[in-house]
TORFISE-889187 format. One record per residue (C-alpha): residue number from 1; residue in one letter; x, y, z. Coordinates in Angstrom, 2 decimals, padded with zeros to 5 digits. Last residue first. Layout:
// residues N
    nr   rest         X         Y         Z
   NUM      a         X         Y         Z
...
//
This chain:
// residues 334
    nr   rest         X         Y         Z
   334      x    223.77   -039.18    182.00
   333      x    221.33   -041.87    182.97
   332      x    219.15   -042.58    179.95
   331      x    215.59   -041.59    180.42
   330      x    216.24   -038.52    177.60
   329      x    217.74   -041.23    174.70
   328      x    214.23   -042.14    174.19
   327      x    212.78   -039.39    172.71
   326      x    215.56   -038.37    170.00
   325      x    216.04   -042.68    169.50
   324      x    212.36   -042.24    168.88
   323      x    213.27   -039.74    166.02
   322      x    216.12   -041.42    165.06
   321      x    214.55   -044.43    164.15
   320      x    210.96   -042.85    162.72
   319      x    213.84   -040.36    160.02
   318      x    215.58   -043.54    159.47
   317      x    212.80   -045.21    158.03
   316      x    211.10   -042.19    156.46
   315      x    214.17   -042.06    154.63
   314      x    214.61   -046.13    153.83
   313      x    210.92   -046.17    152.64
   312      x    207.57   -046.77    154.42
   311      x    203.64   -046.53    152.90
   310      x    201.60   -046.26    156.04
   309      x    197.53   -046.29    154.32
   308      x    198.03   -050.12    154.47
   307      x    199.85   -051.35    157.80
   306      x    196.86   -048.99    159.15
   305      x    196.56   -045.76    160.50
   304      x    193.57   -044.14    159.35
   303      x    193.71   -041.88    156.26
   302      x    193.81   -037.32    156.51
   301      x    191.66   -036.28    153.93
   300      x    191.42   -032.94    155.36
   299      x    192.88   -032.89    158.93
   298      x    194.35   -029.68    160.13
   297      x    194.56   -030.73    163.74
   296      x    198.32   -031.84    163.50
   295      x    199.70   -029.86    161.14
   294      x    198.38   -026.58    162.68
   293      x    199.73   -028.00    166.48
   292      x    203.31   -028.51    165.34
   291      x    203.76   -025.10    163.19
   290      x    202.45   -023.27    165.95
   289      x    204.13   -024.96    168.33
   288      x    207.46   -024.26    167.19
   287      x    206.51   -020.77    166.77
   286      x    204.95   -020.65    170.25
   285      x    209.06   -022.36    171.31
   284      x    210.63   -018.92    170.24
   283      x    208.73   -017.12    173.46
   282      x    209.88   -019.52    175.72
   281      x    213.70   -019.58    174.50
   280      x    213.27   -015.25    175.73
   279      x    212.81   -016.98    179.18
   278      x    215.06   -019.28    179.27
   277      x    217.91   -017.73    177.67
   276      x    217.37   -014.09    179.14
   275      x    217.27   -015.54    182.66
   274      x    220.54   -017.58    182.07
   273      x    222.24   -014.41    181.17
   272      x    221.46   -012.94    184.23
   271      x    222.22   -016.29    186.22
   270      x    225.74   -016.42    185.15
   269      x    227.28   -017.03    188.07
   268      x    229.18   -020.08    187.16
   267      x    227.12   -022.90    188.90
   266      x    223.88   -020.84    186.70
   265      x    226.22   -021.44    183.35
   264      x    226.84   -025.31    184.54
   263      x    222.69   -026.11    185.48
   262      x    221.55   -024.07    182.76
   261      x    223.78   -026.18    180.19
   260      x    222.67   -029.06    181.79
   259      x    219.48   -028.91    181.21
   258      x    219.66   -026.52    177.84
   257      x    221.63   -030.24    176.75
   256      x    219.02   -032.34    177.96
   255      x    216.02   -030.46    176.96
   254      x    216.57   -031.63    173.01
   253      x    216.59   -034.94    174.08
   252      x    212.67   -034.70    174.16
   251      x    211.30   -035.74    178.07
   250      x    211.11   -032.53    177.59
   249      x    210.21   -029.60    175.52
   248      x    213.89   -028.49    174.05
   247      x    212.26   -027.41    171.11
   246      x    214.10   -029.10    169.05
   245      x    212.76   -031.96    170.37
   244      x    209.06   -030.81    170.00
   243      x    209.98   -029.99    166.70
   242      x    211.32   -033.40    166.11
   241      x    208.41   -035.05    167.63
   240      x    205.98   -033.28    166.19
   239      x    207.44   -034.38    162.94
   238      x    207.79   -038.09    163.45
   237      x    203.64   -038.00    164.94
   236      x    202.39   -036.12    161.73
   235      x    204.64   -038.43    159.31
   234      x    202.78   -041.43    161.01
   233      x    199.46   -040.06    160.15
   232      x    199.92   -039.63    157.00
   231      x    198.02   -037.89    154.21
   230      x    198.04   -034.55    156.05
   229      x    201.10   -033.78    156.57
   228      x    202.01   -033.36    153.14
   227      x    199.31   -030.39    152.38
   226      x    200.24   -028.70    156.00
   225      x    203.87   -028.36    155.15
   224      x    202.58   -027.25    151.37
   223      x    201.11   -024.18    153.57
   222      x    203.83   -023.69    155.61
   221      x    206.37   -023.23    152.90
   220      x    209.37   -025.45    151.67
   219      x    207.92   -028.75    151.67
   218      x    209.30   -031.29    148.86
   217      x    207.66   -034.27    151.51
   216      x    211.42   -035.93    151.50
   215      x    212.85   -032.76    151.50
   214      x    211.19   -031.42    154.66
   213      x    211.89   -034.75    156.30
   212      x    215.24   -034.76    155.56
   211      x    215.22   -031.38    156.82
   210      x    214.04   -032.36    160.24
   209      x    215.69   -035.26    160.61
   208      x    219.26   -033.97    159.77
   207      x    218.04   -030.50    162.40
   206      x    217.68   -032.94    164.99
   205      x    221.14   -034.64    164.76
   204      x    222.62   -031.53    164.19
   203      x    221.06   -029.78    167.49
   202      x    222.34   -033.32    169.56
   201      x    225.83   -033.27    168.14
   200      x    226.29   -029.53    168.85
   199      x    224.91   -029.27    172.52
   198      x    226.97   -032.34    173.37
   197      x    230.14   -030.81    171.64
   196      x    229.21   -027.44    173.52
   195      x    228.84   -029.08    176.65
   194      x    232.13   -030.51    176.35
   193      x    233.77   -027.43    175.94
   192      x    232.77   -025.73    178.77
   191      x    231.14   -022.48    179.79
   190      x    231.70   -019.95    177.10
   189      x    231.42   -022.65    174.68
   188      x    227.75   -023.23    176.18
   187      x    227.22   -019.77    176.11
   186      x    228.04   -019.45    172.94
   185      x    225.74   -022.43    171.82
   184      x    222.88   -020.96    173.66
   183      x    223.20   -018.03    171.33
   182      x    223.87   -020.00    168.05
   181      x    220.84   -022.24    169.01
   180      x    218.36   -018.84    168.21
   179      x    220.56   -017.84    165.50
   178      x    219.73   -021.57    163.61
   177      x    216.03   -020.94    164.92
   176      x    216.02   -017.84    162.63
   175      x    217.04   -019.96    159.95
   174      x    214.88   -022.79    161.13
   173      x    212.09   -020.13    160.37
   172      x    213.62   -018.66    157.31
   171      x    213.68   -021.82    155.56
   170      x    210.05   -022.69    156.48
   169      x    208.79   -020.00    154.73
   168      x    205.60   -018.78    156.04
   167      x    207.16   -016.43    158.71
   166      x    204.46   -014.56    161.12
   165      x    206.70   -014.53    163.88
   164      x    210.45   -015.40    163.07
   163      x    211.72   -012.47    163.29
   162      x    210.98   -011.06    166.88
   161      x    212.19   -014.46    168.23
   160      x    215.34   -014.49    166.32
   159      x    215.98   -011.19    166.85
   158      x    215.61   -010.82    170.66
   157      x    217.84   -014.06    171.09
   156      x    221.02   -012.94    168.85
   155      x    220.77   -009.46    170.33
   154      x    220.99   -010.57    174.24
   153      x    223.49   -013.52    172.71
   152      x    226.03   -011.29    170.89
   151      x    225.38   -008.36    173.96
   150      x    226.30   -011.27    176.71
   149      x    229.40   -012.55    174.32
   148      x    230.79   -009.21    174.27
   147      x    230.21   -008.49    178.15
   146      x    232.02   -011.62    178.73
   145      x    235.15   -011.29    176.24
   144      x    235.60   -014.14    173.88
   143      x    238.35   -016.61    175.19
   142      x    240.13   -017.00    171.70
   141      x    240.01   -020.90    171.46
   140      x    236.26   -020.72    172.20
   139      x    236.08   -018.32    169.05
   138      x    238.01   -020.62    167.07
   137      x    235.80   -023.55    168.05
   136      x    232.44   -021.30    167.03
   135      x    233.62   -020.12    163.99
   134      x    235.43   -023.88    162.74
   133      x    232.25   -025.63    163.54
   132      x    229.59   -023.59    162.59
   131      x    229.73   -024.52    158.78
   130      x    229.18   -028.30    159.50
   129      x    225.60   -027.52    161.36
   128      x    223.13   -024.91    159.57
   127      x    225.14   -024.30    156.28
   126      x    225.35   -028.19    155.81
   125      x    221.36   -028.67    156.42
   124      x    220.51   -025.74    154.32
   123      x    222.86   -027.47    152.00
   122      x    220.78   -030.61    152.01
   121      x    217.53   -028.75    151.96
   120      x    218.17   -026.93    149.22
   119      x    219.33   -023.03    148.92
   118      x    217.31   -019.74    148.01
   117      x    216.16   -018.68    151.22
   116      x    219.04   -020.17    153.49
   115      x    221.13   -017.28    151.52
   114      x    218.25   -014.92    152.46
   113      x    218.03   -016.11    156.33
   112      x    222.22   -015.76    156.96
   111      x    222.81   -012.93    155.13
   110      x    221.04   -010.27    157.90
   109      x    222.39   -012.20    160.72
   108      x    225.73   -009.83    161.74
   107      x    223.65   -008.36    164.77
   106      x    223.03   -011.48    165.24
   105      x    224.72   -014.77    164.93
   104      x    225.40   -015.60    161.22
   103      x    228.52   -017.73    161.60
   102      x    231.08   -016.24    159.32
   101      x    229.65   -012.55    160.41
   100      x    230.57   -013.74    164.46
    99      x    234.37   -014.93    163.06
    98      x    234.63   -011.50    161.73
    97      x    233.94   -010.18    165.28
    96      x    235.67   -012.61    167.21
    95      x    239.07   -011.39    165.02
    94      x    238.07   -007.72    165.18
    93      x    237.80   -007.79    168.97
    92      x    241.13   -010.04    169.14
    91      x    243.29   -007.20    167.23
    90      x    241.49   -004.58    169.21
    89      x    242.40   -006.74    172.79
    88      x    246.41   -007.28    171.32
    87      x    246.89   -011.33    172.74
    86      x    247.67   -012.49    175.62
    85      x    245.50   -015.68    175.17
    84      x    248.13   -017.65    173.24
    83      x    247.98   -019.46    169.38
    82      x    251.33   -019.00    167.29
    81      x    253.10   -016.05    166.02
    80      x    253.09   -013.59    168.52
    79      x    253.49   -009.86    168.22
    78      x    253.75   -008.66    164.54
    77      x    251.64   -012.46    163.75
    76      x    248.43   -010.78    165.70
    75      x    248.57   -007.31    163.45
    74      x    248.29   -009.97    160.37
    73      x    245.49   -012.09    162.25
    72      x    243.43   -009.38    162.61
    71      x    243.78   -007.92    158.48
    70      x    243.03   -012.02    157.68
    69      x    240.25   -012.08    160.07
    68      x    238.89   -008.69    158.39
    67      x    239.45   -009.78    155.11
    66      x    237.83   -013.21    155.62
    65      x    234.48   -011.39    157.10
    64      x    234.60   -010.06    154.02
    63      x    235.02   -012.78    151.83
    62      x    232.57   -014.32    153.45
    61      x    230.01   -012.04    152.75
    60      x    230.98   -011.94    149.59
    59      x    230.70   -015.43    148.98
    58      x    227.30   -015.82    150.92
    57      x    225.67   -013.20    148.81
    56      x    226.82   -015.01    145.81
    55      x    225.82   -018.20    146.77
    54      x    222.50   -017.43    147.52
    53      x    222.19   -015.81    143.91
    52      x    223.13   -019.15    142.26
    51      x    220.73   -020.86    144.60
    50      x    217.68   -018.93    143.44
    49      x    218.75   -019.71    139.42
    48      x    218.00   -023.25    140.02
    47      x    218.86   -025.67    137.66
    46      x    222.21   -024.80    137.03
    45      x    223.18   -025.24    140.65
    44      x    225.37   -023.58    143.47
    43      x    225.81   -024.31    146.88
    42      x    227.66   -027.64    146.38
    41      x    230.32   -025.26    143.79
    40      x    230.69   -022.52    146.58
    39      x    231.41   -025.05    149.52
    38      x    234.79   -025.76    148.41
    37      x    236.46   -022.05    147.99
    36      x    234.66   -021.09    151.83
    35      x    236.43   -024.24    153.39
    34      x    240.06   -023.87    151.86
    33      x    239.38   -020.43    153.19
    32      x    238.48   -021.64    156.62
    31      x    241.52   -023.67    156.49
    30      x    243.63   -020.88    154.95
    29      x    242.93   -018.15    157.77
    28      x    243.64   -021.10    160.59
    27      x    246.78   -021.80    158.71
    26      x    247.69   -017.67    159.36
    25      x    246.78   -017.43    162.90
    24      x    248.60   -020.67    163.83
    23      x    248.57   -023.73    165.41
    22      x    246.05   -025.26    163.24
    21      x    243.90   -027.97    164.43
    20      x    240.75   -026.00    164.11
    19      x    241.47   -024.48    160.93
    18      x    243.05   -027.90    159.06
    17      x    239.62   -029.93    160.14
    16      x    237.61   -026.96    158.93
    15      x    239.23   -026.63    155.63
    14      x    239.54   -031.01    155.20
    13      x    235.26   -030.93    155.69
    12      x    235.09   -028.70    152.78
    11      x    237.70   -031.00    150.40
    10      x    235.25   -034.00    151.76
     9      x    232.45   -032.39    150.56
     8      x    234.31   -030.76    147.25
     7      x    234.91   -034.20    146.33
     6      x    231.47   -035.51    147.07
     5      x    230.32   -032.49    145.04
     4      x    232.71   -033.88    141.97
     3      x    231.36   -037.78    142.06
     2      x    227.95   -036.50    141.89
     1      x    225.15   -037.38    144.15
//
């Protein structure tokens, strides 16, 4: 990796550090700022033309979404200048709002799957976890009203499932898995804190396995999925397990956190919205499956496992060590 894109890493990571510490309207508008300027240079490339245009349409969609935080936080500053919950209820609606389209939960999805599109692994990986931090603390921070949240999630679920039937492009489909989390995710901010920094950590761990994976192989559609799987054994099992995990198909880690979110959001009358998770969850897992299950009994010149045929390298390494850690972790007492 280059010297300058680990400098604009860190400079990214210092945005969303700054806007979730801030104690203001205004310094949380600059940290996410600070955040947007640094990730345009790691999204772009010269040698790909596809991630040039991704990072255009994420740009000015975030500049956008940055005008209509910046005209919210402006009204907010005429009243109160530093963070409280009695705040103006438009000037808070437009604020969750913009901070909804920085995220890329539904109804404000439709950049979210085309930038993913035309971006590597490693930043799919980046716009998938880091860039949800700051959006989905400072909307925790602001209380987000019930019946909002309920309609973010209802939509967020129905879309992701609807959408990602009959998707080839493996992008897209942990993109629309991406809005899928982002519901439960609310919900789980909605509920506690803690839950959503257990939810988090566990949904970025799988998702680093996943795409490393995915870049490791060079896989970006189904069908070259399929191609890769098949001349290892071992990189069948570490993938099904992963998917499985993310999931949420026990005794993966991935159920732990929907198990005790469920629990908590059920504790706090919330059954409704429980209901919907569960049940429209169900329908996203077939396209799990159906990913899983075709690369596992598609066999074409699939070798035996042997110390021979498994060819290992630090990746694949870590990727096997995590994985089981993913599987393992679920018969710890919690």
């Amino acid at each position: 990796m280059k010297v300058s894109k680990i400098l604009f890493i860190l400079i990214m990571a210092m945005g969303t550090m700054i806007s979730i510490s801030a104690n203001s309207w205004f310094a949380m508008w600059m940290g996410l700022e600070i955040n947007m300027l640094a990730i345009i240079p790691i999204f772009s490339s010269q040698k790909n033309m596809l991630s040039n245009e991704s990072t255009i349409k994420y740009f000015i969609i975030q500049a956008m979404a940055s005008m209509i935080l910046l005209m919210a936080a402006i009204s907010m500053l005429t009243l109160q200048s530093f963070l409280n919950q009695q705040l103006s209820p438009w000037s808070n609606l437009m604020m969750n709002l913009a901070l909804l389209i920085k995220m890329g939960a539904a109804p404000f999805h439709f950049w979210f799957p085309e930038v993913m599109e035309g971006l590597s692994w490693f930043n799919c990986l980046i716009l998938m976890t880091w860039q949800k931090i700051a959006p989905m603390m400072l909307i925790i921070i602001n209380k987000m009203n019930l019946m909002l949240v309920s309609a973010v999630v209802m939509i967020s679920l129905i879309v992701s499932v609807i959408s990602a039937f009959n998707q080839v492009s493996l992008r897209k489909i942990l993109a629309f898995s991406s809005i899928n989390h982002i519901a439960w995710m609310l919900v789980a901010g909605m509920v506690s804190q803690t839950i959503w920094l257990t939810y988090f950590a566990i949904y970025s761990l799988m998702n680093l396995n996943i795409t490393s994976m995915l870049q490791k192989t060079n896989s970006f559609f189904t069908t070259q999925l399929f191609n890769s799987m098949n001349s290892n054994k071992l990189n069948k099992l570490m993938f099904s397990m992963n998917f499985f995990s993310l999931a949420g198909i026990p005794p993966m880690i991935g159920f732990l956190p929907k198990w005790i979110l469920i629990n908590s959001a059920y504790l706090e009358k919330l059954e409704l919205l429980t209901f919907s998770l569960i049940m429209l969850t169900l329908i996203m897992i077939f396209v799990y499956l159906n990913l899983v299950v075709s690369s596992l009994t598609i066999s074409l010149n699939e070798n035996k496992l042997s110390p021979k045929t498994v060819k290992m390298n630090p990746t694949m390494d870590f990727i096997m060590v995590s994985s089981l850690v993913l599987m393992t972790l679920m018969f710890n007492p919690f």
